[in-house]
C-alpha positions in Angstrom: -60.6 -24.9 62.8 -64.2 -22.9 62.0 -64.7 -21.2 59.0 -61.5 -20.7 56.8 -59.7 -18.8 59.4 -55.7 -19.6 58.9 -53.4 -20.8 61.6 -50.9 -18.2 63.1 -48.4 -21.2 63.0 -48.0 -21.3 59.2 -46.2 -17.8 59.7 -43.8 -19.5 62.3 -40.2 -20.2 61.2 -40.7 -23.9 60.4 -41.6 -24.3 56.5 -44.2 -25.2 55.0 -45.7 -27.1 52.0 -49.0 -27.4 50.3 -51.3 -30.1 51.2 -52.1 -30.9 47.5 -54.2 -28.4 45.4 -56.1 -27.5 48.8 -55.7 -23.9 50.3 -54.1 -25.3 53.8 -50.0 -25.4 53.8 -48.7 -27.5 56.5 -45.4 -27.5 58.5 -43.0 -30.6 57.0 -44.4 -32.7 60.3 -47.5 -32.8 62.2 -48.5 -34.0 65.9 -50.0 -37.6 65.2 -52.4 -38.1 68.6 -53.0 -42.0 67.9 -51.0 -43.1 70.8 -52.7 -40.5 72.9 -55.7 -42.1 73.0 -54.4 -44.3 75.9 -55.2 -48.2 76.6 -58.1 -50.6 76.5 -58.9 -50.7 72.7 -57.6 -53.0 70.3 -54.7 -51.0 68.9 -53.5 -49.3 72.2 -50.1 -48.0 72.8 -50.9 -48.9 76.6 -51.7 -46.4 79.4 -51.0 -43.1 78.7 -51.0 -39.4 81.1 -53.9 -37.4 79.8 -52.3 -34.3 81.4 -49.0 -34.7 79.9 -50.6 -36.3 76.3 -52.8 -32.6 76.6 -49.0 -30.9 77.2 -47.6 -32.4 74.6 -49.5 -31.0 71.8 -49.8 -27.5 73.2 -45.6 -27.7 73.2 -45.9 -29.1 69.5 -48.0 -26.2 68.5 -45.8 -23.4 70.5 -43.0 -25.3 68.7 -44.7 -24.1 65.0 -46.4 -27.4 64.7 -49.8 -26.6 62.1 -51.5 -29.5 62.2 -52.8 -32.4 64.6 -53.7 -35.8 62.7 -56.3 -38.1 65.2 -59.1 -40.4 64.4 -62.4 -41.3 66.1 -61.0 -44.8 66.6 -57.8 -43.9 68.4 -59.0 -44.7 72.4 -62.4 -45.0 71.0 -63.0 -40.9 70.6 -60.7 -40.6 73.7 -57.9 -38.4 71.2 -60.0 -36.3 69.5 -61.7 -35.3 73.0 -57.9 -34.6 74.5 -57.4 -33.1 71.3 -60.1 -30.6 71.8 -59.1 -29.9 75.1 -55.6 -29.1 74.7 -57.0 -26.7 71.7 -59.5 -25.0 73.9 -56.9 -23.1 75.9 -55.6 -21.7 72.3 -57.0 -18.6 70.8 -58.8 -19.2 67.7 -56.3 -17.5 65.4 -53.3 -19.8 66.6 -55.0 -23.2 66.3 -53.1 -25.5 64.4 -55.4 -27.7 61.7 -57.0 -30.6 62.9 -57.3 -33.9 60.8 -59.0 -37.0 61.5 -61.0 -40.2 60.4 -64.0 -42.1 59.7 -65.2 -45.3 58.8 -64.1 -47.7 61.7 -67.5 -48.7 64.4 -66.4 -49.9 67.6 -68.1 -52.1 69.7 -68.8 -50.1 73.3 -69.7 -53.2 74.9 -66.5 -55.1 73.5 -64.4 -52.3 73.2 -61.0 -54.5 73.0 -62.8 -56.2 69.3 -61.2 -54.6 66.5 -63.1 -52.1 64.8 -65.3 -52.8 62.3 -64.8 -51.2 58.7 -68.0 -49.7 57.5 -68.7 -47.6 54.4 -72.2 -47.2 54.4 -73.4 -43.3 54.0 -75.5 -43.4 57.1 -72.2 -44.6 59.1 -70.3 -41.8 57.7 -72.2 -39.2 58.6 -73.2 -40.3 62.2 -69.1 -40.3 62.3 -68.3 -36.6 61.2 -71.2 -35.9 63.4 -69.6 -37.3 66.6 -66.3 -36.2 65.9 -67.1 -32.6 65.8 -69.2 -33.1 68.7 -66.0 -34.9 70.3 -63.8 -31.9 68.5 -65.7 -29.3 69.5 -65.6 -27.5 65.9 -68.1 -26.7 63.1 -65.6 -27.5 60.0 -63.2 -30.2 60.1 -59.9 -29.3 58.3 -59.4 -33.0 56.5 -61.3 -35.6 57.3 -60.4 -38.9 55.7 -61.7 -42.7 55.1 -59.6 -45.0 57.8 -59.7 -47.8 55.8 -61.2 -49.4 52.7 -64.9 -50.5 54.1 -65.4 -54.5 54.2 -69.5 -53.9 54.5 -70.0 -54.1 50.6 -69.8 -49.9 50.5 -68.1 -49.7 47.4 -66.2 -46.4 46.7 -68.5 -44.5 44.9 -70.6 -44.6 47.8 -68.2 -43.7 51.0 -66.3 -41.5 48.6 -69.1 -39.6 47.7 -70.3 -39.3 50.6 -67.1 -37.6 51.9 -67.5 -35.3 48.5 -70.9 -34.8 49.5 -69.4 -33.4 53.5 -67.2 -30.5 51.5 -70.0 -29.5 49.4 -71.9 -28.9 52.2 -68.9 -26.8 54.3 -68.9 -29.7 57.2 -65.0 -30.2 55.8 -62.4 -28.3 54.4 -60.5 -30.9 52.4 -61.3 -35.1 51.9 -58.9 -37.8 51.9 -58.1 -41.7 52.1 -56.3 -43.5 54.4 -54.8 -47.2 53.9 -55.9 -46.9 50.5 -54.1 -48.4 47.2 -53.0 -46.9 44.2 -55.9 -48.8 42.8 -58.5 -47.4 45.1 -57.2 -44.0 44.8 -57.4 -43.9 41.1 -61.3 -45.5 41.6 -61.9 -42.7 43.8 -60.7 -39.8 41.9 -62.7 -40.7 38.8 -65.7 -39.7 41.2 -63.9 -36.3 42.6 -60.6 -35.2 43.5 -58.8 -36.9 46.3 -57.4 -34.1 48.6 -54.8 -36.4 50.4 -53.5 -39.8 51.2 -52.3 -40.9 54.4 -50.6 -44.1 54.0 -47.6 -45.5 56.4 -44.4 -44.8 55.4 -40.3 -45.3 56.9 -37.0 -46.8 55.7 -38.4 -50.6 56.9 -42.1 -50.1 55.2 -41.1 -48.9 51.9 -43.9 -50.5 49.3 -45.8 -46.6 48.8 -43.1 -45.1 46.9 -43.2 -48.1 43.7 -46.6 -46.8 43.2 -48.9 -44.2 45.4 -46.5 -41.8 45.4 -45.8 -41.2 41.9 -49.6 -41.5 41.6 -50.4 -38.8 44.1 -47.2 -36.4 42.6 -48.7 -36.6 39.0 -52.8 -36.0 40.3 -52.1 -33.2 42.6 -52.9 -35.6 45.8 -51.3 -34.8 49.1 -49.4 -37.9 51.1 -49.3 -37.0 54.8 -47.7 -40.4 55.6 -47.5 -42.2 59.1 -45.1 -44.4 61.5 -42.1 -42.3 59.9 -40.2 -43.7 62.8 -41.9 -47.6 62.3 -43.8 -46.8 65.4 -40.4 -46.0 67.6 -38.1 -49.0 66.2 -36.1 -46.0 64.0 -36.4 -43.4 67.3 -33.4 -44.2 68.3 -34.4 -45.4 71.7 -35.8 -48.6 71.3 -34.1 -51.8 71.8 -34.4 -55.1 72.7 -35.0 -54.7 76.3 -37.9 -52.3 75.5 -39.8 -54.9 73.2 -39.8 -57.7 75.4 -41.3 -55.2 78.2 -44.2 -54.1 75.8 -47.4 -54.8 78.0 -50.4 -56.7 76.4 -52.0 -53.8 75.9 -49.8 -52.4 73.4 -50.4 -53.6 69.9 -46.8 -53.6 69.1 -46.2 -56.9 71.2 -48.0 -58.6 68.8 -46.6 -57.2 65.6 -44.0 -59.4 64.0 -41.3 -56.2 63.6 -40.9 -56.1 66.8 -39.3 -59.8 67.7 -37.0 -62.4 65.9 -35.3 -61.6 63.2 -37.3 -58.8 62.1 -36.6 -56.4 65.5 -32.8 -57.4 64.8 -32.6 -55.8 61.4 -34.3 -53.3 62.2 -32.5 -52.4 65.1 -29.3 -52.9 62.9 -31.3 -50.0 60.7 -31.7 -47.8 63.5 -27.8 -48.1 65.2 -27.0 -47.5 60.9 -28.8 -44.1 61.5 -26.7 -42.8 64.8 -23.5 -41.4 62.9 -25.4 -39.5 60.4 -27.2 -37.8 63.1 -24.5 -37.0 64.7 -22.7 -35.7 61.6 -25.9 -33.5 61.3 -26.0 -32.7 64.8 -29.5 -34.1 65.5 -31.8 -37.1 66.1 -31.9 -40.6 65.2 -35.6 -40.2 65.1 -35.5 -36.7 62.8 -33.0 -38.7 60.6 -35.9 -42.0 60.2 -38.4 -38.8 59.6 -36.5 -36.7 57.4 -36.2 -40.1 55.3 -39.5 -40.3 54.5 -40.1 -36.5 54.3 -37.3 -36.4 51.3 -39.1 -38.6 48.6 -40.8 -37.1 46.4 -44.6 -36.9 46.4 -44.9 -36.5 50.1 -46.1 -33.6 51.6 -46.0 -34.0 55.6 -44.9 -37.2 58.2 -47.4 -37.7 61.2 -44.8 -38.3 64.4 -46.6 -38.7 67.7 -45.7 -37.7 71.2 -46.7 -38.9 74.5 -44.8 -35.4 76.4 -42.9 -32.7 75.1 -39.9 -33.8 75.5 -40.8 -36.5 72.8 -41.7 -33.8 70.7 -38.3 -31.9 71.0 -36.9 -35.6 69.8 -38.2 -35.1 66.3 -38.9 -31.5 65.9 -35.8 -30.9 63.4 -37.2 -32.7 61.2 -39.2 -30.0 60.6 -36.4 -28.1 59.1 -33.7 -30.8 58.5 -32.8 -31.8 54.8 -31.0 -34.8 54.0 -27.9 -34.6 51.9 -27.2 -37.1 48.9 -24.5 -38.6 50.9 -27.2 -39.0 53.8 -29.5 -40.6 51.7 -26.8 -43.1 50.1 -25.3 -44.1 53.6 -29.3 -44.9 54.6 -29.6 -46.8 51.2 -26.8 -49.0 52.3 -27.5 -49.8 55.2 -30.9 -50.9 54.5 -29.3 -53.0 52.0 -27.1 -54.2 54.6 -29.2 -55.2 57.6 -32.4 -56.3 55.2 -34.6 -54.7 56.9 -38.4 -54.1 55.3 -39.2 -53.9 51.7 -39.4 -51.5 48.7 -37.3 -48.9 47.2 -34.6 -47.5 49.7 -33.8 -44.2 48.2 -35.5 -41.5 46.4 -32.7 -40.5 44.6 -33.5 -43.8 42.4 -37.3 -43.8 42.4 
């Protein structure tokens, strides 16, 4: 968004929360565009439709959506340039925020290398710089650090140089992403960390012993990601579908998605099916609303590849777990041993 203009959406029906101590509330879940960014890089989801990626986030923000998490990384500035296209079409005053990332540098003549991790000032700054070229925008609402740096930057440095970006108006709000409990704490001696994106579901559990209660007790907003473990808690995957992941999706290589691990977890998922039909909704907004019920967290990043994903998960948005939910999901992560960490928040 430019200047500190609001969002008509935060007046739509779905709730809100606020994003820490910053001025921006944001709807319970937001449009996460790293999938969008189509194939050819490292961590790909595969091909993807441009037209219908564009499509679904202009039916995520006529849905009440607020806010669009991308990265520069994610199809190499390919989603934040689809991002700012489907945005263009939208009058000014009904844009939904727009988040994103720095710190990853990608090869352009190696483009399927992993990215490196660079915290160096200079490599910040040439990163906000291309992403609002690539976004189209003056301010960017949060911009965050992908990753902790492996150049030497230590935090002081990347941190406050992202500090530095709000003082001078280039960024409404700073945050980290992938970070620790360790490295948040380092960074908030030099200035307040805005947010914290870390992943998050009922398989990848490990935030809520420690970054959570951190962020709850400092004032830091979580916007987690992979609520869904990247589709194995949609409801839709199965076996079938993991074997027929093409090479150019980075979940063919992950370990959750074969052996022993895809069976409990697929266990998880089939565990999830009679609560949400008790609640008369998803699988996939039962994995969300999960991770959206513990507290500390502010938002859950779910992406969509079409609107009709987005319809998939969009009661989330409004969906509350009961007690009785959260003790049957407890159980039956228990059960089937999927992931690690605590399973419910009504023990944290």
């Amino acid at each position: 968004m430019v200047g500190n203009e609001k969002p008509a959406a935060e007046a739509a029906a779905l709730p809100t929360r606020p994003l820490g101590r910053t001025d921006m509330k944001i709807t319970r879940v937001g449009f996460g565009a790293w999938a969008i960014g189509g194939g050819g890089w490292a961590f790909a989801w595969g091909d993807q439709d441009d037209r219908e990626s564009i499509a679904a986030i202009r039916h995520a923000v006529e849905r009440g959506i607020n806010w669009i998490d991308t990265a520069a990384v994610y199809g190499l500035g390919h989603s934040e340039e689809l991002v700012r296209q489907a945005l263009a079409e939208i009058p000014m005053s009904k844009r939904p925020y727009v988040f994103t990332k720095a710190g990853l540098v990608w090869d352009e003549n190696d483009r399927k290398a992993p990215a490196k991790r660079v915290g160096a000032a200079a490599s910040v700054r040439r990163d906000l710089e291309a992403s609002l070229k690539r976004l189209g925008v003056e301010q960017i609402d949060l911009y965050q650090m992908h990753w902790p740096p492996n150049d030497g930057a230590p935090i002081e440095e990347y941190w406050g140089t992202l500090l530095d970006m709000k003082k001078e108006g280039k960024v409404r709000a700073v945050g980290l992403s992938n970070h620790n409990a360790a490295q948040v704490e380092a960074a908030e001696r030099v200035g307040h960390v805005d947010s914290l994106q870390p992943p998050f579901s009922a398989i990848r559990r490990g935030i809520a012993e420690t970054e959570l209660p951190l962020c709850l007790a400092q004032g830091t907003g979580v916007i987690v990601y992979s609520p869904m473990q990247s589709g194995l808690l949609s409801g839709r995957f199965n076996a079938e579908r993991a074997q027929s992941l093409s090479s150019d999706d980075w979940r063919s290589r992950n370990p959750e998605y074969s052996g022993e691990n895809l069976a409990r977890n697929l266990k998880l998922a089939a565990a999830l099916k009679p609560i949400a039909d008790r609640r008369q909704t998803t699988v996939a907004a039962v994995a969300v609303s999960w991770a959206l019920a513990w507290p500390g967290v502010t938002g859950a990043i779910v992406g969509a590849r079409g609107p009709a994903q987005v319809d998939g998960w969009l009661d989330a948005a409004t969906l509350e777990l009961s007690k009785q939910d959260l003790a049957e999901i407890a159980a039956a992560i228990a059960a089937t041993g999927a992931g690690s960490g605590p399973m419910s928040p009504a023990a944290s």
